[in-house]
N, C-alpha and C positions, 0 to 999 in steps of 0.2 A: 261485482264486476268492475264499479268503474275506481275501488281502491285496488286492484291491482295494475288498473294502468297509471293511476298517479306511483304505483312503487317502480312502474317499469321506466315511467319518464325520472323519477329521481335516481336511477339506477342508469341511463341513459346519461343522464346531466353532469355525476360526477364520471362517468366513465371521460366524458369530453373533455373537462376540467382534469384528467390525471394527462389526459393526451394533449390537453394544449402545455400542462407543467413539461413532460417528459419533450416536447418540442420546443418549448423557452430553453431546456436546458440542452440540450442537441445543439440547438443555435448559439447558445454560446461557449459550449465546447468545440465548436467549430468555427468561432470567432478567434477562441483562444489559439486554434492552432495555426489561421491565417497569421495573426501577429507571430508567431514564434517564427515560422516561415518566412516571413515579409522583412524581420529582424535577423535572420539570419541570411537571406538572400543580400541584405544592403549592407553588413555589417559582417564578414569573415572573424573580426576579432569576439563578437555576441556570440558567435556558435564556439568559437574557441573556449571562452570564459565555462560556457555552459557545460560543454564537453569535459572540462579539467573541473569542475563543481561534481558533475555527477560521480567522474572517474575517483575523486578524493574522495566521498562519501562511500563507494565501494572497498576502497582501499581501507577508509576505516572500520568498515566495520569486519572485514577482513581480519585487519590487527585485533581489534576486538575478539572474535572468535578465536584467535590464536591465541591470546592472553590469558580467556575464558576456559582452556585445554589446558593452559601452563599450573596457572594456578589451582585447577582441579585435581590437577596430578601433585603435584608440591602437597598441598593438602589430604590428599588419598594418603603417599607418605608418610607424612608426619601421624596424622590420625592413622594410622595402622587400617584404612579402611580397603575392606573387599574390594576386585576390580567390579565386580557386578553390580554392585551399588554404586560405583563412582558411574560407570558406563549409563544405569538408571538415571543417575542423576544428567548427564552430557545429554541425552534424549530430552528428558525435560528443561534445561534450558534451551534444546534447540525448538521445541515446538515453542517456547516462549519467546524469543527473536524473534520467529515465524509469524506469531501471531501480533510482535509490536511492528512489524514492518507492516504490516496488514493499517 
């Protein structure tokens, strides 16, 4: 009996220890978002910058994907290859994008 209540206080101890990590890190993801806030309330051009940062990283990978279509078709062509395989293949790079923006 009294080895299961030493497993239930160490079952207790790390549960508090995940709960004070998952609240260290709460806190400062909510630090981080005071300053982004706090930086953009004193500074119009900081939200500007950020805005045209995120809007260009969309845009490229936009072109990306567009390029990624060009060239699979040019290729499809030239290789004499099936639409159903090249379409197989446009699936599997799109779950691969998918999975590096992750």
């Amino acid at each position: 009996m009294h080895l299961g209540n030493v497993s239930r206080s160490r079952n207790a101890q790390s549960e508090d220890r995940r709960e004070t990590r998952i609240n260290l890190v709460l806190f400062l993801v909510l630090i981080a978002e005071f300053s982004i806030a706090l930086c953009a309330w004193l500074s119009p051009d900081f939200l500007r910058r950020i805005a045209a940062h995120l809007l260009t990283r969309a845009d490229v990978i936009e072109v990306s994907r567009k390029e990624a279509k060009r060239r699979m078709q040019f290729w499809s062509k030239e290789l004499h290859i099936q639409t159903s395989a090249t379409e197989q293949a446009r699936d599997t790079i799109a779950s691969v994008h998918a999975i590096a923006r992750r």
